[in-house]
C-alpha positions as CSV (number, residue, x, y, z in Angstrom):
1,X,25.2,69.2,122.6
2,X,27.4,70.1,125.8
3,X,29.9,67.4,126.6
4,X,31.4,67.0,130.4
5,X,34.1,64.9,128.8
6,X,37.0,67.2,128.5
7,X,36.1,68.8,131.7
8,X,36.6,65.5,133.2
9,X,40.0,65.3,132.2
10,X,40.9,68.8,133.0
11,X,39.8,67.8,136.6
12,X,41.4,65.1,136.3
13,X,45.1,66.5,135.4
14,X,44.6,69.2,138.2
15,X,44.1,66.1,140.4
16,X,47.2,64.2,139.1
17,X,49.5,67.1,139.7
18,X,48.1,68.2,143.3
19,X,48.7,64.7,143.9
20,X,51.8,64.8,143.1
21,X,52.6,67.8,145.0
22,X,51.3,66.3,148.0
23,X,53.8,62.8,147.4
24,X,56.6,65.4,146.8
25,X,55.7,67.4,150.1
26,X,55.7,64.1,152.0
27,X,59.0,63.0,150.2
28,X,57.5,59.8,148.9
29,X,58.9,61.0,145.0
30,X,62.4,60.6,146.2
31,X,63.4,56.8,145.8
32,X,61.3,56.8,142.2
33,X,62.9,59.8,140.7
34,X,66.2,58.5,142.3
35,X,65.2,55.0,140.1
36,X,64.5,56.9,137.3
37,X,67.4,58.6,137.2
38,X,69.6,56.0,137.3
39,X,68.1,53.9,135.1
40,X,68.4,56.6,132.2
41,X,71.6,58.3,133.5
42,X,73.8,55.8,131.2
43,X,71.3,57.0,128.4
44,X,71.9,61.2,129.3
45,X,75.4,60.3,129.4
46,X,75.7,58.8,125.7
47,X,73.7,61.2,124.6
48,X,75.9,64.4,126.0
49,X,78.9,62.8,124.8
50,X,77.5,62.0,120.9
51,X,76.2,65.7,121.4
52,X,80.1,67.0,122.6
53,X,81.5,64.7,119.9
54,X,79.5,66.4,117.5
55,X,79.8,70.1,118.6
56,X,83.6,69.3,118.5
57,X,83.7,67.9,114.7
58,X,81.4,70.4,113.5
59,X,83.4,73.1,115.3
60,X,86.7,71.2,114.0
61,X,84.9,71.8,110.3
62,X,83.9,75.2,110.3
63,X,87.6,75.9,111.8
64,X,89.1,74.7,108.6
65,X,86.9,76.1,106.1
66,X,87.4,79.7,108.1
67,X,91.4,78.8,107.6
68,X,90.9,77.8,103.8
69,X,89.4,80.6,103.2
70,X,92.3,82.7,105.1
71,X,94.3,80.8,103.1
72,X,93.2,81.8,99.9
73,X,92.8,84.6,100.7
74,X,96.5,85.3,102.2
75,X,97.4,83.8,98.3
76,X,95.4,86.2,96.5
77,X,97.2,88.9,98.8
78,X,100.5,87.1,98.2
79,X,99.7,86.8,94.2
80,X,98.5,90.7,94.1
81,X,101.6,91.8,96.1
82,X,103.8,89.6,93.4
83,X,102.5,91.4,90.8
84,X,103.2,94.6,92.2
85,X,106.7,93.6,92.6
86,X,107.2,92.6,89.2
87,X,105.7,95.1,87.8
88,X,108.1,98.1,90.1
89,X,111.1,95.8,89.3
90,X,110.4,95.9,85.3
91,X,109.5,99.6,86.0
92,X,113.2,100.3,87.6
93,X,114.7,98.0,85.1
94,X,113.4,100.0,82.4
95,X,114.5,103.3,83.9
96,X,117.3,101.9,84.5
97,X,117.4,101.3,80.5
98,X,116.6,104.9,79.6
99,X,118.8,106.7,81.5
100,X,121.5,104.5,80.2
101,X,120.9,105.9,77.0
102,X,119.8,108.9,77.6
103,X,123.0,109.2,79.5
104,X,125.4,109.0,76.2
105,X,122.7,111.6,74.6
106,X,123.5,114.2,76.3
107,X,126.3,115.8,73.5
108,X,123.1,115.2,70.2
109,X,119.4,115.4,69.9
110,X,118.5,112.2,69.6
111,X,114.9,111.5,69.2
112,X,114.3,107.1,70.2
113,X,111.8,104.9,70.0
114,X,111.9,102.8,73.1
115,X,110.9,98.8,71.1
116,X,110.2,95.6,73.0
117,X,111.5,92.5,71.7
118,X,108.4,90.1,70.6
119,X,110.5,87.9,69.0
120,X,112.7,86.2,66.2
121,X,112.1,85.8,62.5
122,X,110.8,81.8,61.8
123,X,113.1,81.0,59.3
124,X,116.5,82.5,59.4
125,X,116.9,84.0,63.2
126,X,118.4,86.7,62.2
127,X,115.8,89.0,62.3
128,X,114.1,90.8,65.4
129,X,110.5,91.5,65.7
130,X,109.5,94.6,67.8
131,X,106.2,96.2,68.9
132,X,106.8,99.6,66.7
133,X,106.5,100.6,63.5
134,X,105.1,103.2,61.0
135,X,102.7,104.9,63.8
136,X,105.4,105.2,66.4
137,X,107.4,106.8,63.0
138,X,109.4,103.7,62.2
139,X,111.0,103.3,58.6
140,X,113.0,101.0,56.9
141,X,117.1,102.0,57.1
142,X,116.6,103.2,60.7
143,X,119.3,102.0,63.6
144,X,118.7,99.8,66.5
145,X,121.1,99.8,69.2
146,X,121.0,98.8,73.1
147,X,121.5,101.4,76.1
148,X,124.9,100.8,76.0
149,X,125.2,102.5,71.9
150,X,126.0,98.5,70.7
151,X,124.6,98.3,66.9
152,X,121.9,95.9,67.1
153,X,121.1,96.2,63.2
154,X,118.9,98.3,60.8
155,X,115.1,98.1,60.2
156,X,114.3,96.1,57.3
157,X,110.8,96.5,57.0
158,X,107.8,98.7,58.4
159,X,104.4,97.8,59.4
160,X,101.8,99.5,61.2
161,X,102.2,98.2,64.7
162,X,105.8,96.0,64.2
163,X,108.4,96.1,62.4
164,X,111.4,93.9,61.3
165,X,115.1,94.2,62.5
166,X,118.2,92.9,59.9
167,X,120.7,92.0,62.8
168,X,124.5,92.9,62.4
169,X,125.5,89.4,62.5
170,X,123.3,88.4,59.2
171,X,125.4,87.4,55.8
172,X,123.5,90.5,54.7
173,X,124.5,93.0,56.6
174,X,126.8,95.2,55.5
175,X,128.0,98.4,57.5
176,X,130.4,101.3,56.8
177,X,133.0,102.1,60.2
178,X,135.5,103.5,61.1
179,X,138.7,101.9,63.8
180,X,138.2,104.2,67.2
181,X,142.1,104.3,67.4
182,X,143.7,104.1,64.1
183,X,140.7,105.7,62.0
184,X,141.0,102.6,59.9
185,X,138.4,102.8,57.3
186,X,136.1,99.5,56.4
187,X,133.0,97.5,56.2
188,X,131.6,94.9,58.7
189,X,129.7,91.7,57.6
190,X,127.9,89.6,59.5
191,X,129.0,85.8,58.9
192,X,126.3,83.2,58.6
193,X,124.3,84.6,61.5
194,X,128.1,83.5,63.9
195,X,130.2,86.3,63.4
196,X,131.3,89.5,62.5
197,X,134.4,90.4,60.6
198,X,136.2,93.6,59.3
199,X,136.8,93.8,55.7
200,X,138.1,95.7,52.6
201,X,140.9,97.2,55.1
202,X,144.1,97.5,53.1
203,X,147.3,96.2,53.8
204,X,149.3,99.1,54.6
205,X,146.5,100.4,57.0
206,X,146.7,99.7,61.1
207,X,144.2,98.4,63.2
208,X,144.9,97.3,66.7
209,X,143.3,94.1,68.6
210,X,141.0,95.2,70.6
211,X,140.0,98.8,69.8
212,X,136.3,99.0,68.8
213,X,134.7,99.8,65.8
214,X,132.5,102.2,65.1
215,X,129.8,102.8,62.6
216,X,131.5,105.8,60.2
217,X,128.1,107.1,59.3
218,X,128.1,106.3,55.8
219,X,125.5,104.0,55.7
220,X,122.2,105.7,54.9
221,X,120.6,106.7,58.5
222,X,123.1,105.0,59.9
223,X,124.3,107.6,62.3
224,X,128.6,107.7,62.9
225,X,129.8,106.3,66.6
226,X,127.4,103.0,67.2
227,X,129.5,100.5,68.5
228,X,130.2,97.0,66.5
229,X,132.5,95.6,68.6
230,X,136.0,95.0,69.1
231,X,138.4,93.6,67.5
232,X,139.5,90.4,68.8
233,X,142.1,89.1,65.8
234,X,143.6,90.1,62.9
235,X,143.9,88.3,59.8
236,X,146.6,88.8,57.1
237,X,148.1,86.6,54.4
238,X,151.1,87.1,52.4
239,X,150.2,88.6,48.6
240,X,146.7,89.5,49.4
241,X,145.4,93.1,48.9
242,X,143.0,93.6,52.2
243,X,143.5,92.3,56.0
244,X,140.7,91.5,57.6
245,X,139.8,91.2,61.3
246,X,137.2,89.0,63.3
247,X,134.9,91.6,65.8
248,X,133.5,90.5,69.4
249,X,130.0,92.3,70.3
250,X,129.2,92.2,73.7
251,X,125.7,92.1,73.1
252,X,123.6,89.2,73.9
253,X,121.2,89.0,71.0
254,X,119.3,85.8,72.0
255,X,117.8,87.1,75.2
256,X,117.2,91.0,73.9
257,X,114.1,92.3,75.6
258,X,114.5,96.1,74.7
259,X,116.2,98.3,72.1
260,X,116.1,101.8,70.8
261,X,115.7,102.2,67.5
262,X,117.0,105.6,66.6
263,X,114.6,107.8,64.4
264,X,116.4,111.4,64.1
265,X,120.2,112.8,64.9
266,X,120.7,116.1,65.4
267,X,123.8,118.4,65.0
């Protein structure tokens, strides 16, 4: 059934706001929208300031996370850029390394095995572990020396992927060399993992303080001209058959990184 209800009300909003048109045309609206207005004015105001406060935080907010995440980012940048750093810096130190060697190569065909130091044997430290062995053509007897020709020692044993190094200053390393100067003839021994010392030099033979010592070439693989060291004092007693000498080797063997270990010698 038809219903003039909401027709009614239609009419009566048209009426309402042609009313209201009419007050508004006359100016009669004035002093109640000016009441109105003031009365929720302190309300508007609270609310535009909460909204401002707000809009400020939230804008403070994002601000920071958009600078923590510059931030990180900048580190990762700063981290990357570290790394390639290092990495150039180990690569010129290693060049560096090579043609130091290769430099005193230049009179023999030498063929070298470029070793990193991994580290020291557990129980005596006097052995050196390095990150070659049989399948880089590693064997036991071979020489390992520093860019500078300084005898490190002699491999001791062979594995697959390491091997072990006998340093010079072990009790049982024993080397065949020769004076540089005087052409002294003798053997080196390493002293309680402390110190070398020249040996089995007779008494009527000369040897100077410091002159170096040289490996004679003797020694199986061993090749002649490694340097020991020098010699930093003699040692003679009345009525005894030999002299013998203490040697300084300028190498550092506790902070080793690299060393050559020398695989063939040519003529």
């Amino acid at each position: 059934m038809f219903s003039p209800k909401p027709f009614k009300n239609l009419f009566l909003i048209i009426a309402v706001i042609l009313l209201l048109i009419f007050f508004n045309s006359r100016g009669w609206l004035e002093t109640p929208r000016n009441l109105v207005f003031k009365i929720s004015r302190p309300f508007l105001l609270v609310f535009q300031a909460s909204g401002d406060f707000l809009a400020e935080k939230l804008s403070f907010f994002l601000t920071i996370g958009d600078l923590g995440r510059e931030n990180q980012a900048l580190k990762n940048e700063n981290l990357e850029l570290l790394k390639i750093n290092t990495a150039l810096k180990e690569t010129a130190k290693e060049n560096d390394f090579l043609r130091e060697r290769l430099g005193l190569s230049k009179e023999k065909e030498e063929e070298l095995v470029l070793a990193r130091v991994a580290g020291y044997d557990s129980e005596t430290n006097q052995y050196l572990i390095i990150d070659k062995g049989q399948k880089d053509g590693i064997k036991e007897g071979l020489a390992a020396v520093t860019a500078g020709n300084f005898l490190v020692g002699k491999v001791v044993e062979a594995n697959s992927n390491f091997s072990k190094i006998l340093l010079v200053f072990d009790q049982n390393s024993v080397i065949n060399v020769i004076s540089q100067e005087t052409r002294t003839s003798g053997i080196v021994k390493g002293s309680h993992g402390l110190t070398l010392f020249l040996e089995m030099v007779p008494m009527d033979k000369e040897i100077k303080k410091d002159e170096f010592v040289l490996t004679s070439g003797l020694n199986d693989f061993l090749p002649a001209g490694l340097i020991l060291g020098k010699i930093l004092e003699i040692i003679s007693k009345e009525n005894e058959i030999f002299q013998r000498a203490m040697i300084e080797s300028p190498v550092d063997f506790k902070n080793l990184e690299k060393i050559f270990v020398i695989k063939k010698i040519g003529i």
